[in-house]
Biopython code that builds the backbone (N, CA, C, O; Angstrom):
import numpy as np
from Bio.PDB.StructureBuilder import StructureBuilder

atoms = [
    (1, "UNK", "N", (148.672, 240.801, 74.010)),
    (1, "UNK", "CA", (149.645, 240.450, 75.001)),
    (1, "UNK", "C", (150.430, 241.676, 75.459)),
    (1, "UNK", "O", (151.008, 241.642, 76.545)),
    (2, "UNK", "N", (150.462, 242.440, 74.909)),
    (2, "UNK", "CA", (151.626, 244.003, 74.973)),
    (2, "UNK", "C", (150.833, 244.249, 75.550)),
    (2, "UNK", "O", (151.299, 244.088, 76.678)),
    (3, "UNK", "N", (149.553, 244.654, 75.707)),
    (3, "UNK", "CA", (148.590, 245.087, 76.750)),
    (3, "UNK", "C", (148.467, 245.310, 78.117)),
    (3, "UNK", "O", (148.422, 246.190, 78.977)),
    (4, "UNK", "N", (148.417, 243.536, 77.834)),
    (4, "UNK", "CA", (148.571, 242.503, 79.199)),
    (4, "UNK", "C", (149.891, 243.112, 79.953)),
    (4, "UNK", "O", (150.043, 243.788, 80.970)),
    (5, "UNK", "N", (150.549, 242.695, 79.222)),
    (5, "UNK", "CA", (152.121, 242.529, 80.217)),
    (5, "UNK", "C", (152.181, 244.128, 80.675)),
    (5, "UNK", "O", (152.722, 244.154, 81.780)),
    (6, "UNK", "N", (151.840, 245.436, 80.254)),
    (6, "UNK", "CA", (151.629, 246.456, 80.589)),
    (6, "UNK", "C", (151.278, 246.564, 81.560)),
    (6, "UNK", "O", (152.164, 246.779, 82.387)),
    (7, "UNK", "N", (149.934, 246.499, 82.053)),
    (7, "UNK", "CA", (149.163, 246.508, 82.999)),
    (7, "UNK", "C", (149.401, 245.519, 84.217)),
    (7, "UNK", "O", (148.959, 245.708, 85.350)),
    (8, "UNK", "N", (150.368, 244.153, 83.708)),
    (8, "UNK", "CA", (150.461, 242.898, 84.711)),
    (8, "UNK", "C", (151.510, 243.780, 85.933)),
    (8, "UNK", "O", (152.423, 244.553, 85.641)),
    (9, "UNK", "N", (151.131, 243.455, 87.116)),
    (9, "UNK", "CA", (152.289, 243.472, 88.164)),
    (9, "UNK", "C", (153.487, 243.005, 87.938)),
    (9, "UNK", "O", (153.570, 241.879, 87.447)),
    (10, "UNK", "N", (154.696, 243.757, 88.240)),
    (10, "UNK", "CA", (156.018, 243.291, 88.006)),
    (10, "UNK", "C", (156.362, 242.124, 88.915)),
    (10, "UNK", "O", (156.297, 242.507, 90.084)),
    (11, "UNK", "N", (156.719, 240.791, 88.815)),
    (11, "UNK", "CA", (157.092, 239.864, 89.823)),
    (11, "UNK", "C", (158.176, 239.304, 89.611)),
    (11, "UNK", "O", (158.342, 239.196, 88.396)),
    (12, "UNK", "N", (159.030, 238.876, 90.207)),
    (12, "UNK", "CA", (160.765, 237.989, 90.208)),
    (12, "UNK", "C", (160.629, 237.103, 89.123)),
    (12, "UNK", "O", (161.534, 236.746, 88.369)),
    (13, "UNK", "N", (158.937, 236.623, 89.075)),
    (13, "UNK", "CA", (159.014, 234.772, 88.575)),
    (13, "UNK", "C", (158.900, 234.980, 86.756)),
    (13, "UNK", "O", (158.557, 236.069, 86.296)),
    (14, "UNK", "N", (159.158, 234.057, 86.051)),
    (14, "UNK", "CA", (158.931, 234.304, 84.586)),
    (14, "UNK", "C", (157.467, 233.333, 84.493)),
    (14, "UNK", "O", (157.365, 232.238, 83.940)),
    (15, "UNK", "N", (156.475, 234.043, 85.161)),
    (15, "UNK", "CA", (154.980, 233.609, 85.366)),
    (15, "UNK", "C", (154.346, 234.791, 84.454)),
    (15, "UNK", "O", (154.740, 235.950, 84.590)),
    (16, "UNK", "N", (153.155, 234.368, 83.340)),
    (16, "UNK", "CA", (152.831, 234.772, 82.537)),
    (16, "UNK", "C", (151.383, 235.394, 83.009)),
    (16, "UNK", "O", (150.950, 236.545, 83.058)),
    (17, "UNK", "N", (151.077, 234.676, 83.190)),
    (17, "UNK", "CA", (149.522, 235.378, 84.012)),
    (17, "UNK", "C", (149.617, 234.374, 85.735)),
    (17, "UNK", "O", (150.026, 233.292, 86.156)),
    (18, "UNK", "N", (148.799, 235.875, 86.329)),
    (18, "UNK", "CA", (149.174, 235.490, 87.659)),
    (18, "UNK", "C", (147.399, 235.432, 88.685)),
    (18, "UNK", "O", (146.336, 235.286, 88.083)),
    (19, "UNK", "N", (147.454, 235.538, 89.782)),
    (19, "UNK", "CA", (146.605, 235.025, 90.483)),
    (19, "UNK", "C", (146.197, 236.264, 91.191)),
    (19, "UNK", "O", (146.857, 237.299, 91.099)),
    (20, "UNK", "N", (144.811, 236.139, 92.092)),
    (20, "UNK", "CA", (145.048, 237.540, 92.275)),
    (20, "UNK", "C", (146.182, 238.016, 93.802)),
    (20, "UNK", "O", (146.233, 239.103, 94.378)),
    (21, "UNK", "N", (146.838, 236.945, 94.044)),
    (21, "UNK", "CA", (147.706, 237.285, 95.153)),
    (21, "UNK", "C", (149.290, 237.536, 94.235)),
    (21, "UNK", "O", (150.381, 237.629, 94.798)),
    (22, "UNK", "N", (149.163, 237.580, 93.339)),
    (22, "UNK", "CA", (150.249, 237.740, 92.246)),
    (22, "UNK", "C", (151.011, 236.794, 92.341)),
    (22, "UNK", "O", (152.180, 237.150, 92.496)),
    (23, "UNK", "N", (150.817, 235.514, 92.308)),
    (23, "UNK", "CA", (151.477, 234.300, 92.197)),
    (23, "UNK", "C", (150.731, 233.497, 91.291)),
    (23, "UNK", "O", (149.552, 233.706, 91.004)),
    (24, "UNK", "N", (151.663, 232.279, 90.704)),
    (24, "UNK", "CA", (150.556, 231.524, 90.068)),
    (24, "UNK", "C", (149.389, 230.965, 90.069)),
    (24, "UNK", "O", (148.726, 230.459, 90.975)),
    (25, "UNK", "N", (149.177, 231.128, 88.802)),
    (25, "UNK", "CA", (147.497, 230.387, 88.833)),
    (25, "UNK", "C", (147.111, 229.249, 89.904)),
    (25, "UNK", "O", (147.663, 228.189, 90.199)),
    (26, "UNK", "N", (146.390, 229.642, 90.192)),
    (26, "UNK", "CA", (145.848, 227.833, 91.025)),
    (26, "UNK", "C", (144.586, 227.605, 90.228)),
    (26, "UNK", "O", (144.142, 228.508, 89.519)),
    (27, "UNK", "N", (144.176, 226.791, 90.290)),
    (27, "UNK", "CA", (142.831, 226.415, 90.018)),
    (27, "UNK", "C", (141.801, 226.672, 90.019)),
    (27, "UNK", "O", (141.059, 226.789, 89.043)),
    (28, "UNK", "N", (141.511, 226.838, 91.374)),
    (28, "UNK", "CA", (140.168, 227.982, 91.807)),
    (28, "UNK", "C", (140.170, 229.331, 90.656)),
    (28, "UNK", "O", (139.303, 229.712, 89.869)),
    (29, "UNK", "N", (141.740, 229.907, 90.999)),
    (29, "UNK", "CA", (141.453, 230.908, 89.990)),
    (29, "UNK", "C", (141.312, 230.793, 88.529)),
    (29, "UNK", "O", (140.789, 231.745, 87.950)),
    (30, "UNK", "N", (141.621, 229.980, 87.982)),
    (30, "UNK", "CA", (140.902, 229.579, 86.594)),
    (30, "UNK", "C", (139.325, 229.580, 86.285)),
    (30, "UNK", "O", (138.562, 230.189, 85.536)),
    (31, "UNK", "N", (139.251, 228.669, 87.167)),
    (31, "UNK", "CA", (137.405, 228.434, 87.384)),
    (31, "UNK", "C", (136.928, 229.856, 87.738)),
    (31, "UNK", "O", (135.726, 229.967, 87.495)),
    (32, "UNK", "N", (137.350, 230.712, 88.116)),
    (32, "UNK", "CA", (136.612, 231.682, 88.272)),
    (32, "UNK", "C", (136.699, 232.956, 86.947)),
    (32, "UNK", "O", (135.802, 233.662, 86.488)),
    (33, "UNK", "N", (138.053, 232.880, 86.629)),
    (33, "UNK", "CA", (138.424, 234.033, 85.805)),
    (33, "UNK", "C", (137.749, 233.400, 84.479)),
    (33, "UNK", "O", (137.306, 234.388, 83.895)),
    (34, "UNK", "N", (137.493, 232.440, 83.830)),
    (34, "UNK", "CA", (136.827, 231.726, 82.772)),
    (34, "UNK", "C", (135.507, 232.305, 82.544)),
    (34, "UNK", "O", (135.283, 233.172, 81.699)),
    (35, "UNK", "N", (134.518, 231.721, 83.443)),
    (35, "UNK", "CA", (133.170, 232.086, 82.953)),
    (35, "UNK", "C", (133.208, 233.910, 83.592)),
    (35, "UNK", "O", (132.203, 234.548, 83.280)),
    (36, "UNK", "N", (134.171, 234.601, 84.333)),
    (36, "UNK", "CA", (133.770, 236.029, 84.461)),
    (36, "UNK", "C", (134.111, 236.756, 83.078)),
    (36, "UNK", "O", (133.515, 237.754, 82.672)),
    (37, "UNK", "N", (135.548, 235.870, 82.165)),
    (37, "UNK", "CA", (135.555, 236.954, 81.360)),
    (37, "UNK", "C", (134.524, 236.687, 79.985)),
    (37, "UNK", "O", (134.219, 237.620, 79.242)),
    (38, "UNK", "N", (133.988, 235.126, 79.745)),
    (38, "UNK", "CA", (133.049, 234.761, 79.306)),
    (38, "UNK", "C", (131.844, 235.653, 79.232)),
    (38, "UNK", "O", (131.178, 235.883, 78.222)),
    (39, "UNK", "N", (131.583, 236.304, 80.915)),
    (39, "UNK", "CA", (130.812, 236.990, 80.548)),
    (39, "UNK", "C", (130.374, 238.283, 80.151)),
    (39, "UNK", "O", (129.353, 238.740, 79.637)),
    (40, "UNK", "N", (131.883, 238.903, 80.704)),
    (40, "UNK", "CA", (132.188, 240.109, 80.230)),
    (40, "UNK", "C", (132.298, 240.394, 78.609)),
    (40, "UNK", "O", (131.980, 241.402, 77.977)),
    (41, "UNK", "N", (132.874, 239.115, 78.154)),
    (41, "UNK", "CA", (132.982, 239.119, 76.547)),
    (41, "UNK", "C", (131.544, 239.322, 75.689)),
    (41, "UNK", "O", (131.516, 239.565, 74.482)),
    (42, "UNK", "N", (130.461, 239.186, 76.473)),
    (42, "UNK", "CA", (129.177, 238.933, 76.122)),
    (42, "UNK", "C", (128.732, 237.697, 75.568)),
    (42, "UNK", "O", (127.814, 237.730, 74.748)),
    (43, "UNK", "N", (129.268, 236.569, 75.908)),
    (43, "UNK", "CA", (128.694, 235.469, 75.940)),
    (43, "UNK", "C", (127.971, 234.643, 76.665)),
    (43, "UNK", "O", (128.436, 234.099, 77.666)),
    (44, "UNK", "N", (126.422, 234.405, 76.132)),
    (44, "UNK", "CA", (125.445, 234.100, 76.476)),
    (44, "UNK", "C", (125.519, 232.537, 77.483)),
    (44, "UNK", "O", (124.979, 232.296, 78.563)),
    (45, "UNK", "N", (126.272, 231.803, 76.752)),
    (45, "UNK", "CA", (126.357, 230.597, 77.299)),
    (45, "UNK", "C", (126.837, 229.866, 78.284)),
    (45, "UNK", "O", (127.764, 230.640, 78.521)),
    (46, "UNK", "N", (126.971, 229.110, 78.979)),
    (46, "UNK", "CA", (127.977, 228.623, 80.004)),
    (46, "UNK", "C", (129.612, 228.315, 79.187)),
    (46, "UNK", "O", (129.897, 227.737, 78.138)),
    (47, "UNK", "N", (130.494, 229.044, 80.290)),
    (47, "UNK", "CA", (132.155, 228.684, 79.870)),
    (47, "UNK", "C", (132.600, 228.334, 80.500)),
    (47, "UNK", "O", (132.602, 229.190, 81.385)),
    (48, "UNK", "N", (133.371, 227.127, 80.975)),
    (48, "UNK", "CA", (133.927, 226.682, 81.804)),
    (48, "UNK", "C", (135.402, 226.413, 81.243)),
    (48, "UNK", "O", (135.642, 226.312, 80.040)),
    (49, "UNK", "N", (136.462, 226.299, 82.362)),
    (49, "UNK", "CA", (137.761, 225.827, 81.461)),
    (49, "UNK", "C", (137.794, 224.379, 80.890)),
    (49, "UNK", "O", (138.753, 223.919, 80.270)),
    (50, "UNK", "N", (136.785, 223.795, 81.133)),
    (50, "UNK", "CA", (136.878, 222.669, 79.896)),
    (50, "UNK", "C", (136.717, 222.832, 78.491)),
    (50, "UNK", "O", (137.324, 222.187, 77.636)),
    (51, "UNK", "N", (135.578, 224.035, 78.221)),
    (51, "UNK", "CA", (135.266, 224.196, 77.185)),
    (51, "UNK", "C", (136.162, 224.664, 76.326)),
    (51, "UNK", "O", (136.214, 224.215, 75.181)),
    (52, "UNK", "N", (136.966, 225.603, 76.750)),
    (52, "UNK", "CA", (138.072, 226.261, 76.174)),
    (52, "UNK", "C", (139.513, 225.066, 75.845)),
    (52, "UNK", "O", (140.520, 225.423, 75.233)),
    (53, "UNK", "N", (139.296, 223.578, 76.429)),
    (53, "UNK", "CA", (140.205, 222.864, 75.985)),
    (53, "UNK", "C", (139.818, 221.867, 75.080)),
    (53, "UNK", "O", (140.723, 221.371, 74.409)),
    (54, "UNK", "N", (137.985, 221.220, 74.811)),
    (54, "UNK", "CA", (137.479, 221.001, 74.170)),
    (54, "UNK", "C", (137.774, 222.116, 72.997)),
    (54, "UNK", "O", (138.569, 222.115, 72.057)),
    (55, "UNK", "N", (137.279, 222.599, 73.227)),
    (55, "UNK", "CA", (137.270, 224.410, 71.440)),
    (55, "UNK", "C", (138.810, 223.999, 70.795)),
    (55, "UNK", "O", (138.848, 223.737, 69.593)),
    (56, "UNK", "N", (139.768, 223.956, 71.398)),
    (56, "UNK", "CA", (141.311, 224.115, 71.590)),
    (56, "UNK", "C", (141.541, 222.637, 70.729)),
    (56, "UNK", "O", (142.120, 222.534, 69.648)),
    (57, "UNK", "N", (140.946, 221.579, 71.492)),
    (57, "UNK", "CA", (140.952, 220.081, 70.554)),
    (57, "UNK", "C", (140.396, 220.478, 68.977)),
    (57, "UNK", "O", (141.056, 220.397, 67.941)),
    (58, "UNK", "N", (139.183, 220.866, 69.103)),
    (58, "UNK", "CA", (138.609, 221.048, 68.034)),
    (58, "UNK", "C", (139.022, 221.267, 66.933)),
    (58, "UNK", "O", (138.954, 220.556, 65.931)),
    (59, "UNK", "N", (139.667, 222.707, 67.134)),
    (59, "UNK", "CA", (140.421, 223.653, 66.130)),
    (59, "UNK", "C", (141.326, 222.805, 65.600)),
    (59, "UNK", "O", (141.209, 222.631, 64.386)),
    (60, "UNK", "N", (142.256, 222.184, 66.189)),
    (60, "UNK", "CA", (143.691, 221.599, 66.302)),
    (60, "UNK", "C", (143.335, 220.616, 65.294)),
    (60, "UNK", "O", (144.101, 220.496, 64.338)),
    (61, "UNK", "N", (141.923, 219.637, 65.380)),
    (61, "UNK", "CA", (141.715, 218.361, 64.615)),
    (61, "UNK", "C", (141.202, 219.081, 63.418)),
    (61, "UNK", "O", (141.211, 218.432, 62.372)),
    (62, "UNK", "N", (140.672, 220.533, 63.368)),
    (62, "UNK", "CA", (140.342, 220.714, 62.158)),
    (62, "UNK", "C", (141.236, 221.272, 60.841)),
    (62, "UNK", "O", (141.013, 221.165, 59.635)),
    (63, "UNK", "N", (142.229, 221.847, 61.501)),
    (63, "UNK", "CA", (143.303, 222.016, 60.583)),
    (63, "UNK", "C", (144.821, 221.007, 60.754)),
    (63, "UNK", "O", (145.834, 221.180, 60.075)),
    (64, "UNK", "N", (144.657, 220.009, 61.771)),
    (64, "UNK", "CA", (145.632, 218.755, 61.228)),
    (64, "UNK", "C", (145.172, 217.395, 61.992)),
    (64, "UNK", "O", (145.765, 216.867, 62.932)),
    (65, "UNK", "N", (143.856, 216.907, 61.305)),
    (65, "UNK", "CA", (143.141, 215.579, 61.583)),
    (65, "UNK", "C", (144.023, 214.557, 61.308)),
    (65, "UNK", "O", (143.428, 213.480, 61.328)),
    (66, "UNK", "N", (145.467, 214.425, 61.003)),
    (66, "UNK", "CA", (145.956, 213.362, 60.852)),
    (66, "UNK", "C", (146.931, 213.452, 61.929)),
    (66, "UNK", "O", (147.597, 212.418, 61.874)),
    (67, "UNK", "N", (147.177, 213.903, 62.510)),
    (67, "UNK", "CA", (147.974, 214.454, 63.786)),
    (67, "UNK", "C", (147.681, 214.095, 65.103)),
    (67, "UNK", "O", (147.989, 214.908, 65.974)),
    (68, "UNK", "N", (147.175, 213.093, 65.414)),
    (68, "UNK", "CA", (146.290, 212.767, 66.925)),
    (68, "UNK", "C", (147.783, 212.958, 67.551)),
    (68, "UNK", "O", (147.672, 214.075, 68.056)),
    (69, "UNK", "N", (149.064, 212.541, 67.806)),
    (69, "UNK", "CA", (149.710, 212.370, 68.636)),
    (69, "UNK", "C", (149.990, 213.639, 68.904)),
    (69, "UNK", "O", (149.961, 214.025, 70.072)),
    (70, "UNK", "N", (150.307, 214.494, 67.865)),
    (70, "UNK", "CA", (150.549, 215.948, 68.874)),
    (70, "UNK", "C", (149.696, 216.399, 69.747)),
    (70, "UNK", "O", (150.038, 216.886, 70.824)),
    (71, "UNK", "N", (148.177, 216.241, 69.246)),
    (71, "UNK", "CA", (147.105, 216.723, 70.191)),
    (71, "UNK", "C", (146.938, 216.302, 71.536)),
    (71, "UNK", "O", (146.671, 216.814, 72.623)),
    (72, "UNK", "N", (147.289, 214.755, 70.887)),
    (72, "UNK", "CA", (147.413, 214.354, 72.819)),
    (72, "UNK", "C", (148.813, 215.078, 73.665)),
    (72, "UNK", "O", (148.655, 216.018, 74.444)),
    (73, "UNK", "N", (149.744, 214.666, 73.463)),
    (73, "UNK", "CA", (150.769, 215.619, 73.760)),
    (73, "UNK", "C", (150.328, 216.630, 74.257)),
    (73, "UNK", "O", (150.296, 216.774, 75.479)),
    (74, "UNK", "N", (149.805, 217.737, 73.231)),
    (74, "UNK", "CA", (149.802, 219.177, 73.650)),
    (74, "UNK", "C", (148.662, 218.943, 75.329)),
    (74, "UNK", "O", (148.971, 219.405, 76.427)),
    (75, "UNK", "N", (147.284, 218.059, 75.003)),
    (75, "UNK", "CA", (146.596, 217.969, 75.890)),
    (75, "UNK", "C", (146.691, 217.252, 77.061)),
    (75, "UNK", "O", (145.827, 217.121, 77.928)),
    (76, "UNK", "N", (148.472, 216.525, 77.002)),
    (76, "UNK", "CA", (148.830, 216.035, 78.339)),
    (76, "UNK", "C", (148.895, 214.535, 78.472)),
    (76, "UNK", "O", (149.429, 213.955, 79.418)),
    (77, "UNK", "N", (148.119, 213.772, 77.116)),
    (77, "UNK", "CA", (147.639, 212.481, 77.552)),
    (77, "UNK", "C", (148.732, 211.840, 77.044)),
    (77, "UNK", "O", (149.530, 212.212, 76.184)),
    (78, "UNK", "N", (148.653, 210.512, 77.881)),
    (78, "UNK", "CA", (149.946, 209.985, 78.071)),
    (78, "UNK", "C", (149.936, 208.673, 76.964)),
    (78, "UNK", "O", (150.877, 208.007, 76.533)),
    (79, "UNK", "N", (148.729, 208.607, 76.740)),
    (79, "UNK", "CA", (148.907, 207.552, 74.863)),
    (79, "UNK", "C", (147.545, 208.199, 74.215)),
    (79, "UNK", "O", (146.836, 209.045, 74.759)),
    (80, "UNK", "N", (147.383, 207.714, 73.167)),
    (80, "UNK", "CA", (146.280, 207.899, 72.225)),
    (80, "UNK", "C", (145.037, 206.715, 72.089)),
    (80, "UNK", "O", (144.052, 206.617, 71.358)),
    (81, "UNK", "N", (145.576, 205.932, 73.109)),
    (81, "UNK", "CA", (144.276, 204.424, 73.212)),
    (81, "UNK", "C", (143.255, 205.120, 73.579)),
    (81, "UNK", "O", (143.300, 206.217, 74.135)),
    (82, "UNK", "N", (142.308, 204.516, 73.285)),
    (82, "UNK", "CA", (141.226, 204.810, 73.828)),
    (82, "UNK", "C", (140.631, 204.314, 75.508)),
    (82, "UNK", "O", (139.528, 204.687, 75.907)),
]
sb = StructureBuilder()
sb.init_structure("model")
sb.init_model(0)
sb.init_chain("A")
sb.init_seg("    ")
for serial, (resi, resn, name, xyz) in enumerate(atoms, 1):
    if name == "N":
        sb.init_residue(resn, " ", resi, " ")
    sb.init_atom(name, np.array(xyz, "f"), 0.0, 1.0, " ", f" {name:<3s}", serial, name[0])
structure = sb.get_structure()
């Protein structure tokens, strides 16, 4: 992150990573910056930003499987029903 914020453009907003018009993320730019740095990282496979919130579930259930409500929370959902 010290890296990052080094190199990031200085902007007014308390925006953490930015877009390439130096404003916030939109969408498009997610979908794109995902599988480019995917592939820059040298990974073979398809990355999409789902995968990275699937991986993100994953982790989360593997070190606190009794915890569903935070996970939904953290992942936005608005109950735990199925």
């Amino acid at each position: 992150m010290k890296a990052y914020l080094q190199v990031r453009p200085k902007v007014d907003d308390d925006l953490l990573f930015l877009g390439r018009t130096h404003r916030s993320l939109d969408p498009r730019d997610v979908q794109r910056t995902v599988p480019e740095a995917a592939h820059r990282a040298g990974i073979k496979f398809a990355i999409i930003p789902h995968t990275l919130r699937h991986s993100l579930a994953t982790r989360f259930l593997e070190k606190n499987s009794d915890d569903i409500a935070t996970l939904a929370t953290i992942l936005g959902h608005a109950s735990i029903s199925p």
